[in-house]
C-alpha positions as YAML, in Angstrom:
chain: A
units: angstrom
residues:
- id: 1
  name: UNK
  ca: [71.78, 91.34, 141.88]
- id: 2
  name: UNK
  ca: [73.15, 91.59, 145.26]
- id: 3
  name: UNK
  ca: [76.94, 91.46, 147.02]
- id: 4
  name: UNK
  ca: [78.53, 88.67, 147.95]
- id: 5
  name: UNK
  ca: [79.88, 89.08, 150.95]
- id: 6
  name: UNK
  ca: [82.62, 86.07, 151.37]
- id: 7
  name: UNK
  ca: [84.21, 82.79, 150.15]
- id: 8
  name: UNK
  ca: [81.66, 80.45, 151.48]
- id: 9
  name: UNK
  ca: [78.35, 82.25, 149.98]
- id: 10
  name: UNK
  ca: [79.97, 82.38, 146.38]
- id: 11
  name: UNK
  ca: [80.65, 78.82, 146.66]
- id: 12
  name: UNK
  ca: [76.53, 78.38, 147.85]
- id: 13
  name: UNK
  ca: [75.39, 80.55, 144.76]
- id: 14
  name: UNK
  ca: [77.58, 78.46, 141.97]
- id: 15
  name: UNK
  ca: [76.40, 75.22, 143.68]
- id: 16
  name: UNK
  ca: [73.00, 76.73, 143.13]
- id: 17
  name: UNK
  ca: [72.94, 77.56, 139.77]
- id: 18
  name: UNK
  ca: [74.52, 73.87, 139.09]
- id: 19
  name: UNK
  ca: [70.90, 72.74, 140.87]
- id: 20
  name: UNK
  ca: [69.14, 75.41, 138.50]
- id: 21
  name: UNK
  ca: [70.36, 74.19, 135.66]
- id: 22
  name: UNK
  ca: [69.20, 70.71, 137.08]
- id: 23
  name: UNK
  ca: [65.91, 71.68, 137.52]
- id: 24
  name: UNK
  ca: [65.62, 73.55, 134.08]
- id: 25
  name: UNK
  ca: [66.29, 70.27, 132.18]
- id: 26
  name: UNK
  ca: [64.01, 68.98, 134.39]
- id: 27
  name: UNK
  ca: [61.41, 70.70, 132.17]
- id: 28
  name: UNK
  ca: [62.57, 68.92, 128.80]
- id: 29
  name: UNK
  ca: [60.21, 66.23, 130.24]
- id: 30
  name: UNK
  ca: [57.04, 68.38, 130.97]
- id: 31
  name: UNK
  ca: [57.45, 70.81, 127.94]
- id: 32
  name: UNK
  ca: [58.14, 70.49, 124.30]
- id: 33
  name: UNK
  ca: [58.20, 73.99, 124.01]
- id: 34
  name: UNK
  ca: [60.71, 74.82, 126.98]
- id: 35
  name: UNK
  ca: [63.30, 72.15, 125.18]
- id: 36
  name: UNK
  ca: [63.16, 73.98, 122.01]
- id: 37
  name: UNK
  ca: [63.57, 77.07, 124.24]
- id: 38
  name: UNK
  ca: [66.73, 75.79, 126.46]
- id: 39
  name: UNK
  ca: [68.24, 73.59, 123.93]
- id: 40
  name: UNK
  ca: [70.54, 75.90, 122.34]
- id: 41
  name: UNK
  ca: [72.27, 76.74, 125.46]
- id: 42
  name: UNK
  ca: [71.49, 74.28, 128.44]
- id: 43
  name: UNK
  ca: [74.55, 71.75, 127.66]
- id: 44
  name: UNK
  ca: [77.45, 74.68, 127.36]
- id: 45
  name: UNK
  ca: [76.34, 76.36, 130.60]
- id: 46
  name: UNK
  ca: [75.61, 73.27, 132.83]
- id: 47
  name: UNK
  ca: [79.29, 71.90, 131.02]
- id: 48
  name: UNK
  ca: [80.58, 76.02, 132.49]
- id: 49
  name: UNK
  ca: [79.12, 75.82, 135.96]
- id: 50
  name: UNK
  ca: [79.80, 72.45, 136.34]
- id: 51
  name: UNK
  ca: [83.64, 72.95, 135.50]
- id: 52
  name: UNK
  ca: [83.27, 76.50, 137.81]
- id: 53
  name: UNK
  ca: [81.93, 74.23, 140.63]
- id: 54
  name: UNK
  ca: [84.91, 71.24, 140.30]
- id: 55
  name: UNK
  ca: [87.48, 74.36, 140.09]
- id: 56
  name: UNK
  ca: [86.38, 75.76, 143.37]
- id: 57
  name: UNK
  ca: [85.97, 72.37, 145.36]
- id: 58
  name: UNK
  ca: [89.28, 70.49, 144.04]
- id: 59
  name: UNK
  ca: [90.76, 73.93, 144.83]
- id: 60
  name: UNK
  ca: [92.11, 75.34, 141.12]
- id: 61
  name: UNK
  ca: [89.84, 77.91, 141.48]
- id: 62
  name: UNK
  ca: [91.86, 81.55, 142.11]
- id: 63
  name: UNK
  ca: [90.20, 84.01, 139.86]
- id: 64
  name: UNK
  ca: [88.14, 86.32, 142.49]
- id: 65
  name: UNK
  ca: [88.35, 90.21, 141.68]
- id: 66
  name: UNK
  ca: [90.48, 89.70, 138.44]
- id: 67
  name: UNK
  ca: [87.92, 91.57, 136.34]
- id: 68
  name: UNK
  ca: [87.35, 88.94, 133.77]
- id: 69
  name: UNK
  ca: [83.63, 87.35, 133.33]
- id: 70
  name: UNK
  ca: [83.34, 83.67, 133.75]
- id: 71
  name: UNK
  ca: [82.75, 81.53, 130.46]
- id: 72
  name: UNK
  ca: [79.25, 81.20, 131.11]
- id: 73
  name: UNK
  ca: [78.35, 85.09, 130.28]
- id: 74
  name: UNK
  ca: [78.49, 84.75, 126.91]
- id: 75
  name: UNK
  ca: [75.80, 82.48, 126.90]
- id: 76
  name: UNK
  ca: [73.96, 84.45, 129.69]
- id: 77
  name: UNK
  ca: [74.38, 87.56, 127.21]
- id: 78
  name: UNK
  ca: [73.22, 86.14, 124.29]
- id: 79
  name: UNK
  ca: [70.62, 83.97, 125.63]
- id: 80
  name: UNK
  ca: [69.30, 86.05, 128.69]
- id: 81
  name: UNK
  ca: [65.86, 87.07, 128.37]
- id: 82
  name: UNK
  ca: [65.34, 82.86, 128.29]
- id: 83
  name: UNK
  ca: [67.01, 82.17, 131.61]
- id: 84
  name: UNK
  ca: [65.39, 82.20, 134.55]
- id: 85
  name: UNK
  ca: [68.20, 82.06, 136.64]
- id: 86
  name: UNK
  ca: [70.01, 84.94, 134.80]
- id: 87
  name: UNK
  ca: [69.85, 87.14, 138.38]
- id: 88
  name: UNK
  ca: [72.30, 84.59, 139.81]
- id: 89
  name: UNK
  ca: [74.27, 84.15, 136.86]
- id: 90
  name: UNK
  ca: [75.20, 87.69, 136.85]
- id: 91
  name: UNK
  ca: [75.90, 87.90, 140.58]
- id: 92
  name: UNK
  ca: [78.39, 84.73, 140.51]
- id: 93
  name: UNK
  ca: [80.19, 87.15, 137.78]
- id: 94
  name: UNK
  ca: [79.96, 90.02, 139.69]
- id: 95
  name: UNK
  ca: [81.45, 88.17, 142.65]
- id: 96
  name: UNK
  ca: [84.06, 86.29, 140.32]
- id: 97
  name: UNK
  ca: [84.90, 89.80, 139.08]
- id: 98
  name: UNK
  ca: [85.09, 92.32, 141.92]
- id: 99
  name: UNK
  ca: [85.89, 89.54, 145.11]
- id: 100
  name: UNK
  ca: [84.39, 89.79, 148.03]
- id: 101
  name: UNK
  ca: [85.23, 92.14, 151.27]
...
């Protein structure tokens, strides 16, 4: 996990974990075994960073060094160990929680 250091890059890292998310349904097609895997979780956190992502670019998005995680770490908390992205995940939060300098 790393520091964000302003505005701009948090808005890069959500727009990137909308593209993993993307790419992880991706391998529904490819895999049996990765749907079973992702299923229980892939819709609620695409629907989370999707709504995170319309929040920041329509502008309704003001919650930067509140303190509070974002929606999407309860699914990141309970389903971690099968997300690849989870690295990310955790530093959008820590970004959404702390700010930025």
């Amino acid at each position: 996990m790393r520091n964000v250091d302003k505005y701009d890059e948090f808005v890069d890292l959500v727009h990137q974990a909308v593209y993993e998310v993307d790419e992880l349904r991706a391998c529904f097609d490819e895999d049996e075994y990765d749907m079973e895997r992702y299923a229980p979780f892939i819709d609620a956190l695409d629907a989370s960073l999707r709504q995170l992502f319309d929040d920041i670019i329509s502008g309704n998005y003001s919650g930067a060094g509140m303190g509070g995680d974002l929606p999407f770490m309860k699914i990141v908390n309970r389903f971690e160990r099968d997300i690849p992205f989870r690295d990310l995940l955790k530093t959008i939060n820590a970004a959404h929680r702390k700010g930025w300098r």
